[in-house]
C-alpha positions as CSV (number, residue, x, y, z in Angstrom):
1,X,163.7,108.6,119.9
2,X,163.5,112.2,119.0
3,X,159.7,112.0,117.7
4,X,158.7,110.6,121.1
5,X,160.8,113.2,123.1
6,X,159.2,116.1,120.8
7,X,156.1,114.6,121.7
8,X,156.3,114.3,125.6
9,X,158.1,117.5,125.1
10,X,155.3,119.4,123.2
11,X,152.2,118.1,125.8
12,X,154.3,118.9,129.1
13,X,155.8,122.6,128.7
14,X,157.4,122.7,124.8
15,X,154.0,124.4,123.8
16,X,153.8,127.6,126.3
17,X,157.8,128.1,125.8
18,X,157.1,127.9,121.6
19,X,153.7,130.4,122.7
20,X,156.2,132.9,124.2
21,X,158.3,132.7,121.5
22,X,155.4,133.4,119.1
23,X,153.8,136.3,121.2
24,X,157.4,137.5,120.9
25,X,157.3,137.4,117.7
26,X,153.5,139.1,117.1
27,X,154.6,141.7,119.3
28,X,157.9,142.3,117.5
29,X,156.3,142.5,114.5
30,X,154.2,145.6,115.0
31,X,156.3,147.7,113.3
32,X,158.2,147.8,110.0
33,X,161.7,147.9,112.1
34,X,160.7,144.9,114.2
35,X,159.6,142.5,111.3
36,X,163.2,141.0,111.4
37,X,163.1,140.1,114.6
38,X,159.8,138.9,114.7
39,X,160.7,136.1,111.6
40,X,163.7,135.1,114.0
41,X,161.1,134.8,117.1
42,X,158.8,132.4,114.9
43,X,162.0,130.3,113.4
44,X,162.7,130.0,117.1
45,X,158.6,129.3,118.5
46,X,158.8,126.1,115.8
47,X,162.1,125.0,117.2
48,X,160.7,125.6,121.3
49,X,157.7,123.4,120.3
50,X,160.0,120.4,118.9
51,X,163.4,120.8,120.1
52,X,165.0,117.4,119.9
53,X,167.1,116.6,117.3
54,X,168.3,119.4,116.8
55,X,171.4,121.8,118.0
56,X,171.8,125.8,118.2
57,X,175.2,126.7,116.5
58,X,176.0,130.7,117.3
59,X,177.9,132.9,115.0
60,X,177.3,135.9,113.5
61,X,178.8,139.6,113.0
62,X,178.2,143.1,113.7
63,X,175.0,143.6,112.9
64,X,173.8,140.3,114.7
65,X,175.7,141.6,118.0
66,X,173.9,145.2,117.9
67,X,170.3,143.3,117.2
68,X,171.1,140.8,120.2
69,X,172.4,143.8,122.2
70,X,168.9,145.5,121.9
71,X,166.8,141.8,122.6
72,X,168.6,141.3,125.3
73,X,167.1,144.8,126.5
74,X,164.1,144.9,125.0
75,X,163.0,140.3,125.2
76,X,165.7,138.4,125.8
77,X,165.9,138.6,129.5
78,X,162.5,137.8,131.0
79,X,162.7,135.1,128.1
80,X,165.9,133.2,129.4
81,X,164.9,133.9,133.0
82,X,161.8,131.8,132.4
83,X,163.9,128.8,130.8
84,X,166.2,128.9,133.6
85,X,163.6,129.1,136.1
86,X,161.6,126.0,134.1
87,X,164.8,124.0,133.3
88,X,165.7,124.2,137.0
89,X,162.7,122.6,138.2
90,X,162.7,119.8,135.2
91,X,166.0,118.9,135.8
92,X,164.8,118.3,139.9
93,X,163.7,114.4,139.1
94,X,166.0,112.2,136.7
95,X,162.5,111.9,134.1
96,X,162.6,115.9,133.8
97,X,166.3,115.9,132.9
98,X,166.0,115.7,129.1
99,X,163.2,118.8,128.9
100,X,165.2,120.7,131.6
101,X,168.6,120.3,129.2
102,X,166.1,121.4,126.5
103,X,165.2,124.5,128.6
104,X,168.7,125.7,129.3
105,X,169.1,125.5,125.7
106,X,166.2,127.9,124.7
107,X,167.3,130.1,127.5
108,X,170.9,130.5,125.7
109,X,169.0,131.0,122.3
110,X,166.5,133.6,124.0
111,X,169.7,135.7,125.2
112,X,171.4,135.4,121.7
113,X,169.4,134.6,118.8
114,X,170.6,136.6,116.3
115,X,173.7,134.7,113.7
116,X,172.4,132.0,115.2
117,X,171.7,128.3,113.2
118,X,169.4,125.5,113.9
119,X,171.1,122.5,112.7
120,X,169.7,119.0,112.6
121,X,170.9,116.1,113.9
């Protein structure tokens, strides 16, 4: 069931939320200082293009909190707002309830990425 939900997912919305994630991630990347950010963005695009199956377990220490501190700042804002915004209007008709739940789940991941684990299930 989750190969056809990453399917429907992936042609209706999963691929411009996994785009954002990988522009993220290009324009992290830029510099030397950025590079570890940008690897999180494109671990996270491949998980915004086929999210089902799978679940976001957060943890981390110190130095996850000070890089999530700065992404929030810097990405993780406009980021979440956009998944809020698109799992809103998903979750308006009973078919668009699965993607929006998907949605509100990238928009916690986009404010807190870093110590976090992609787990499958």
């Amino acid at each position: 069931m989750s190969v056809l939900g990453n399917l429907l997912w992936f042609f209706c919305g999963g691929f411009f939320s996994a785009l954002g994630w990988f522009l993220a991630g290009i324009l992290w990347s830029i510099t030397i200082i950025g590079l570890p950010v940008g690897k999180q963005c494109f671990k996270f695009a491949a998980l915004a293009a086929w999210p089902f199956g799978k679940e976001i377990v957060c943890g981390g220490g110190a130095g996850s909190l000070i890089l999530n501190i700065i992404w929030m700042i810097i990405t993780g804002i406009p980021m979440a707002l956009e998944s809020v915004i698109l799992g809103v209007l998903l979750c308006i008709t009973i078919i668009g309830i699965p993607f929006g739940l998907q949605h509100f789940k990238m928009a916690k991941l986009a404010l807190m990425p870093f110590g976090a684990q992609i787990i499958y299930t």
